[in-house]
N, C-alpha and C positions, 0 to 999 in steps of 0.2 A: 367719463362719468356716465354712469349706466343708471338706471329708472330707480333700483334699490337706492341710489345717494340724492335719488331728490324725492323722496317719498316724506312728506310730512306725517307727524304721529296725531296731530290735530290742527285746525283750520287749516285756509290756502288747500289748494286742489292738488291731487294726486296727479305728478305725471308719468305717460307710461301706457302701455296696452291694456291692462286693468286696475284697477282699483288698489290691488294690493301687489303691483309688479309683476315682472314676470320669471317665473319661478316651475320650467318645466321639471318633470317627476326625474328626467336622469340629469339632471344640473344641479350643480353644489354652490346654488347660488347666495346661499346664508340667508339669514333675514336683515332687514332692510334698517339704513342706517340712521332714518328719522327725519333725512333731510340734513344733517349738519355738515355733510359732505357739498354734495353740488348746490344745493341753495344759496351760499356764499358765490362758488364758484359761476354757476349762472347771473348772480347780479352786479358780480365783478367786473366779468370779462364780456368784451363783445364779439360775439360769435359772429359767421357769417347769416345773413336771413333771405331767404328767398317766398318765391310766390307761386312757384309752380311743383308739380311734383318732382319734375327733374332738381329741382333746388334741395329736397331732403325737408327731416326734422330736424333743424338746428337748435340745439345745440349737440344735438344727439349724432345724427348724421347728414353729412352734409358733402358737397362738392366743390374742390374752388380752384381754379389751376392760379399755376406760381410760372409767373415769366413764361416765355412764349413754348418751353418746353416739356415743362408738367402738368398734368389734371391729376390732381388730388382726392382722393376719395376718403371721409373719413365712417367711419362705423363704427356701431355700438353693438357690444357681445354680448351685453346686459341688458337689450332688448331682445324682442322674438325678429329671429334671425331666419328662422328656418321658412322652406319652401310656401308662399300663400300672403304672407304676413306683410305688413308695411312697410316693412323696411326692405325686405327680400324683391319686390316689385318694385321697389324705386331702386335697388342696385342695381338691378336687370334691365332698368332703363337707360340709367343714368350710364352707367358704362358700356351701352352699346351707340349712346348718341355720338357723334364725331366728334374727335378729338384733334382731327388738324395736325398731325402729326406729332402731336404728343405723349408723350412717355403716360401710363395709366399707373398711378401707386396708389394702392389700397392702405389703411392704417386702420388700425382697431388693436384692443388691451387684450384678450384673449389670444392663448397659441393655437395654432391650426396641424400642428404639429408639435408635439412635445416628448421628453424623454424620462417624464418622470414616473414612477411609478404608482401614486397616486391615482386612482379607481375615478373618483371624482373629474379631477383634471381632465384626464386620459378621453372619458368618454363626452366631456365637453367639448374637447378637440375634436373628438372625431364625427359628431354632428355637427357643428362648425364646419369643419373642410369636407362635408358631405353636402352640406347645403348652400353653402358660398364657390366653393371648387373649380364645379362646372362653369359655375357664372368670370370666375376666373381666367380660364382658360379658356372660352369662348369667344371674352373680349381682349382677350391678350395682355392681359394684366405684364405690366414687368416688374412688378415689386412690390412684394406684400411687409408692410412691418408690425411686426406685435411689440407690446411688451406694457 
């Protein structure tokens, strides 16, 4: 669930890096879906919540290990990802803290890789695994999943 599916068209607060989402000039991010998307789904489901900044923006992104062998990462492709941003500084945290012998899986809805030929796509991807990548490989990620 990324910023554009919980963006209200009127009352209730915008959430998200700005006011009207986040919508860089090479992302084919559409416009925004009103809310009728994640507004249900944020008041449905309960997300993990934390207090620090290692804990994320939940519902957005967030970190939670599973059983004594995973730490879980999850991220949103539909907020600002790239190098600076809030979210990019708490990945960079968050997966270099200790993990205790834990496997590191990253999950997010965007490909970091794709084979499509789609202009759009293509170059979402490739700022995507331009700007998360590093941070990948750094902390030794073992598994990234899209979809």
């Amino acid at each position: 669930v990324g910023n554009h599916e919980m963006d209200y068209t009127s009352g209730g607060a915008k959430i998200g890096e700005s006011p009207n989402g986040w919508h860089p000039s090479w992302g084919n991010f559409g416009d925004d879906s009103g809310g009728e998307c994640g507004v249900p789904f944020k008041q449905r489901f309960h997300m993990p919540r934390g207090h620090t900044i290692a804990d994320g923006f939940s519902p957005f992104w967030y970190v939670t290990d599973f059983g004594p062998f995973l730490r879980i990462f999850f991220i949103s492709t539909e907020h600002d990802f790239t190098p600076g941003s809030a979210q990019h500084n708490w990945l960079k945290q968050a997966l270099h803290q200790p993990a205790a012998g834990r496997w590191k899986v990253v999950i997010g809805h965007r490909p970091m890789v794709t084979s499509t030929t789609e202009p759009g796509e293509r170059k979402v991807a490739t700022h995507l695994r331009e700007a998360v990548g590093p941070l990948f490989e750094s902390a030794q990620v073992a598994l990234a999943l899209r979809g």
